[in-house]
C-alpha positions as CSV (number, residue, x, y, z in Angstrom):
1,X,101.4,82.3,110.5
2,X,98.0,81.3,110.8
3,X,95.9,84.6,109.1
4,X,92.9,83.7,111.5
5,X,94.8,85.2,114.3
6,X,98.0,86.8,113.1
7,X,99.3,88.2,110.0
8,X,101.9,91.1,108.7
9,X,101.2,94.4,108.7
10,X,103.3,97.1,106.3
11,X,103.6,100.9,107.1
12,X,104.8,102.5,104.3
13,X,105.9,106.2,104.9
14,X,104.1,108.3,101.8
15,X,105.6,111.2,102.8
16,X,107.7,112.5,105.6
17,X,108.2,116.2,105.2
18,X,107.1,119.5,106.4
19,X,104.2,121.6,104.7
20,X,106.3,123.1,102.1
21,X,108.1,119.6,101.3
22,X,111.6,119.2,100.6
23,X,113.3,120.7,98.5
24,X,111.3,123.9,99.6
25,X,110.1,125.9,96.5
26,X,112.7,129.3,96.5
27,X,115.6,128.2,98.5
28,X,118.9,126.7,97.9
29,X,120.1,125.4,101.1
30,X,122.1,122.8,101.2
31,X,119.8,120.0,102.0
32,X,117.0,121.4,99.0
33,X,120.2,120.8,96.7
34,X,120.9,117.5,98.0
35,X,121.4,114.5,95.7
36,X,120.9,112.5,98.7
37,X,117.2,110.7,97.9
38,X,116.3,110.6,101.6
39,X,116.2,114.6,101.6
40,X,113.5,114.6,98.9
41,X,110.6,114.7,101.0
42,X,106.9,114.9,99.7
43,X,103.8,115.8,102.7
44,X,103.7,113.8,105.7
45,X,101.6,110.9,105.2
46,X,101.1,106.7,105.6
47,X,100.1,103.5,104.3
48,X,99.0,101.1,106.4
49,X,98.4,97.5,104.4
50,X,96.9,94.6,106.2
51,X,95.7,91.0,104.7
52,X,95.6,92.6,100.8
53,X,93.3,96.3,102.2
54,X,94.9,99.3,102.3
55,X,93.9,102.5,104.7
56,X,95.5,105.7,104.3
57,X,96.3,108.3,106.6
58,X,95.9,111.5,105.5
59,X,95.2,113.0,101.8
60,X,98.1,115.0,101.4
61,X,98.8,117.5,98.3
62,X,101.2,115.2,96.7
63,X,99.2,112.2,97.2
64,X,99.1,111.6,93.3
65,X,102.6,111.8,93.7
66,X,103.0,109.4,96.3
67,X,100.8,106.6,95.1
68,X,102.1,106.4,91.8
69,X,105.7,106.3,93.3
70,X,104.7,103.0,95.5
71,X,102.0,101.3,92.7
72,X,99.1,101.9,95.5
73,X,96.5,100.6,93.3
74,X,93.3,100.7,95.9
75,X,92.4,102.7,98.7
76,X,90.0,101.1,101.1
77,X,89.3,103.3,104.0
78,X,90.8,107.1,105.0
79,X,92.2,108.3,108.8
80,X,92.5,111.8,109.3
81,X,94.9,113.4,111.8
82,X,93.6,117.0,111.6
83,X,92.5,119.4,108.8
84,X,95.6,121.3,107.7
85,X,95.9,121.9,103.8
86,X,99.4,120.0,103.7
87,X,97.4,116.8,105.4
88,X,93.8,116.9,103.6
89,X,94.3,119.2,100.3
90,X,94.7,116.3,98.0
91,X,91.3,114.7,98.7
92,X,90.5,115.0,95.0
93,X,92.9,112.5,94.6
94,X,90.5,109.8,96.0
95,X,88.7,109.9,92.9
96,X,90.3,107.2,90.6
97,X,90.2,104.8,93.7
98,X,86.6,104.9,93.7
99,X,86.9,103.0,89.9
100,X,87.3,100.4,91.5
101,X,84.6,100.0,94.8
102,X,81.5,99.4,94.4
103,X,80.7,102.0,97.4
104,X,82.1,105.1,98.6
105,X,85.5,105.3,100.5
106,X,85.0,105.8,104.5
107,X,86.6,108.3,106.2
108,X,87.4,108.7,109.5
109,X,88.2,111.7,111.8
110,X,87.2,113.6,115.4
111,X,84.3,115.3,115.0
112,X,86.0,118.9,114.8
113,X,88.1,117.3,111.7
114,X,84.9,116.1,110.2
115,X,83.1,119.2,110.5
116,X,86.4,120.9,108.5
117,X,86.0,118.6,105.8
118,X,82.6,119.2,105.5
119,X,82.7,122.8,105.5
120,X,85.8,122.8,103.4
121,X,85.0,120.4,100.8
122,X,80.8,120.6,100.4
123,X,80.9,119.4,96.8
124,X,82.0,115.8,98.4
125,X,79.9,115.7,101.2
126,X,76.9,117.9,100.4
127,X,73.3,115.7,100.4
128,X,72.3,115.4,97.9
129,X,75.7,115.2,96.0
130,X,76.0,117.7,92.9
131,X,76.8,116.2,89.9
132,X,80.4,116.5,88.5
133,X,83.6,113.9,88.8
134,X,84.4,113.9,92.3
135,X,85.6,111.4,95.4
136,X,82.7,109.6,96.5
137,X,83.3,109.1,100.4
138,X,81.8,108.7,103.4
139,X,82.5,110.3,106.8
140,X,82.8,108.9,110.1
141,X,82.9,110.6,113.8
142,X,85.6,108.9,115.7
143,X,85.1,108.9,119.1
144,X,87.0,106.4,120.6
145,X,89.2,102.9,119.4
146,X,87.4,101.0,116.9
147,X,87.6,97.9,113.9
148,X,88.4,99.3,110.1
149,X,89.5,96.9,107.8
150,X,90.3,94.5,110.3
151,X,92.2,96.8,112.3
152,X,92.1,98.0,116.0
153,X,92.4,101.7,115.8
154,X,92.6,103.7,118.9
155,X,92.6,107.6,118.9
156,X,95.4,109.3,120.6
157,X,94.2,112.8,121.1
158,X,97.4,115.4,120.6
159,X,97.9,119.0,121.2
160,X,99.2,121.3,118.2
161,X,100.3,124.4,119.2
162,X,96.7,126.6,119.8
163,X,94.7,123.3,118.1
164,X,94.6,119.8,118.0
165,X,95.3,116.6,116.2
166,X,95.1,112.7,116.3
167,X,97.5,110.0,116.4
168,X,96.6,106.8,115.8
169,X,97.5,103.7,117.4
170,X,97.4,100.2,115.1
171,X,98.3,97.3,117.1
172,X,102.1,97.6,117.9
173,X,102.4,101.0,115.7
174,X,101.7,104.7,116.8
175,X,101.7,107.3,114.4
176,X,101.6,110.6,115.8
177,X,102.9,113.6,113.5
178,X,102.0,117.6,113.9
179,X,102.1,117.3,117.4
180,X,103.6,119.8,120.4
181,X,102.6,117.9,123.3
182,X,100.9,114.5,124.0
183,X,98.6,114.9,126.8
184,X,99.2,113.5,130.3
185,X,95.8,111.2,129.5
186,X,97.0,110.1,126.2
187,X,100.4,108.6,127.4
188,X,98.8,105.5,128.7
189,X,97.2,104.9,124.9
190,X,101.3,104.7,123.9
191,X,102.2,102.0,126.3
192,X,103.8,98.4,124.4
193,X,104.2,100.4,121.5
194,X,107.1,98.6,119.4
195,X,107.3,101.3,117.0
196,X,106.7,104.9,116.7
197,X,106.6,107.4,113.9
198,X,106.6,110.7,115.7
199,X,106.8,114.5,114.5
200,X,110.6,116.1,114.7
201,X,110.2,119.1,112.3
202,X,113.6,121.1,112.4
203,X,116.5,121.3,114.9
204,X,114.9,124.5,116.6
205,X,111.9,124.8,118.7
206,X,108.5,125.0,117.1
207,X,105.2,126.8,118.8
208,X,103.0,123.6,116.7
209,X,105.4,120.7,115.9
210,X,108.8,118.6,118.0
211,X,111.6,120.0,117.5
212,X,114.6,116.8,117.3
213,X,115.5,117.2,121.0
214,X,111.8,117.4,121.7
215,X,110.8,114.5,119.9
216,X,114.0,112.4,121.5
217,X,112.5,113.0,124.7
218,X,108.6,112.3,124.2
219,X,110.0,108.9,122.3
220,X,112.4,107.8,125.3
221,X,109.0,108.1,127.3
222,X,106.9,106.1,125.2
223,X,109.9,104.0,124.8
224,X,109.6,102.3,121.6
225,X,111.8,100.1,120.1
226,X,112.1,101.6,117.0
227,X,110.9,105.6,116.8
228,X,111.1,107.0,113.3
229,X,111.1,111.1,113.1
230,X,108.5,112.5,110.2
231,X,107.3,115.9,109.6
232,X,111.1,116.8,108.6
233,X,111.5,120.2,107.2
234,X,114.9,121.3,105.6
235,X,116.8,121.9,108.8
236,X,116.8,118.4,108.9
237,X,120.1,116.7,107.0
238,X,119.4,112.7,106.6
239,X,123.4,111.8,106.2
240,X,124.0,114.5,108.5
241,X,121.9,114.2,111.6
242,X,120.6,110.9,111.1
243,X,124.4,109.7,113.4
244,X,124.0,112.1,115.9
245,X,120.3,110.6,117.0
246,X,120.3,108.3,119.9
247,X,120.2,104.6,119.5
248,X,116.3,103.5,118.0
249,X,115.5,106.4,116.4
250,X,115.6,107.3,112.5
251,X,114.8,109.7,110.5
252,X,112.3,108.6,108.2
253,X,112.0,109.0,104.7
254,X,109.8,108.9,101.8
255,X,109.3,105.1,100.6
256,X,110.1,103.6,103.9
257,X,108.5,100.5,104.6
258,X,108.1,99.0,108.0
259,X,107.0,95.3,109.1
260,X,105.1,94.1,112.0
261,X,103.2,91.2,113.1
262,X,99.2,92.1,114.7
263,X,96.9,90.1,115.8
264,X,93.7,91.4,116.6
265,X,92.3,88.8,118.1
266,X,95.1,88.7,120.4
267,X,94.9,92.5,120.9
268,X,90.9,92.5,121.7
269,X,91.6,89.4,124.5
């Protein structure tokens, strides 16, 4: 393929559980016993790697974890879906990644996540910086779809439960976890999408997050060929529920790795 107009992309899924993770610290249920690898889930997060960059969504509190499991070796630019502690809490992690840049990582997130990290995190972003080892980053207010790393990525505004979050679009991926609904003006933002990696916390209903059945149905709307279910809690049995789901949808799990062609130029014509 000619890399002027067209090249792979790789989603790697970094994490695919709930905010405790699985197994869940104090319980013994059957799937936080399980030998089964694909029930060992770390905090939700992705990889996206395009022509030799990588961009990260989310700083989850077992990103350490997570990038030494997959020999991530550079970070080059940060998405944020929202500021909740499972999604943002292992921002320190950034730090060794900056070894190797010669300029702080960029971040990227809607203004009211910005503001949270901000507020949360001052010894990052405070101007001047203090001294002391810590991630050297740069924030960025995104307010609609824009270029990073090469990438076209478009917003997709989401309702969680009382709050919000952001899904991203990349080309012919959508990546849309800790979601409750998907508002009536961000359906159109889904439409050709050839893969989807969408929230599906537990088999119940959830006031913030899809519930399985939930989840089925927002995915048969987008429509999809391919929609992988994150955000798994341990309801959620991999060799268990995984052959009752419809036909093109999966349960994800930590380490899986997804490939896609994207064009850019052919998505900005």
């Amino acid at each position: 393929m000619n890399h002027d107009t067209g090249t792979i992309l790789e989603a790697i899924v970094l994490g695919s559980g709930g905010s405790p993770g699985v197994p869940m610290p104090g319980c013994d249920c059957g799937v936080c016993r399980s030998t089964d690898p694909r029930n060992n889930r770390t905090r939700c997060s992705l990889l996206i790697r395009y022509r030799g960059r990588n961009l990260l969504i989310d700083t989850t509190t077992d990103l350490r974890q997570q990038v030494l499991r997959e020999g991530i070796d550079r970070i080059d630019a940060v998405l944020y879906t929202h500021g909740h502690a499972d999604h943002v809490h292992g921002i320190d992690d950034l730090r060794p990644f900056n070894r190797w840049r010669q300029e702080p990582i960029p971040v990227y997130a809607s203004e009211t996540t910005i503001r949270h990290l901000h507020r949360v995190f001052p010894y990052i972003f405070a101007d001047p910086a203090p001294e002391g080892y810590r991630p050297r980053l740069s924030s960025h207010i995104l307010t609609g779809p824009t270029d990073i790393l090469g990438l076209r990525i478009v917003p997709v505004p989401l309702i969680h439960g009382a709050g919000e979050a952001t899904g991203y679009r990349i080309g012919p991926l959508a990546y849309l976890t800790d979601c409750s609904a998907i508002p009536e003006s961000s359906w159109p933002l889904l439409e050709g999408i050839e893969v989807l990696i969408l929230d599906g916390l537990r088999l119940r209903p959830h006031p913030t997050h899809f519930h399985l059945a939930k989840a089925v149905e927002a995915g048969r709307r987008i429509g999809a060929g391919k929609t992988y279910l994150t955000h798994l809690n341990h309801e959620i049995d991999h060799p268990r529920h995984q052959p009752e789901l419809p036909a093109g949808f999966f349960l994800a799990h930590d380490g899986l790795r997804i490939f896609l062609e994207y064009s850019l130029s052919e998505e900005s014509t």
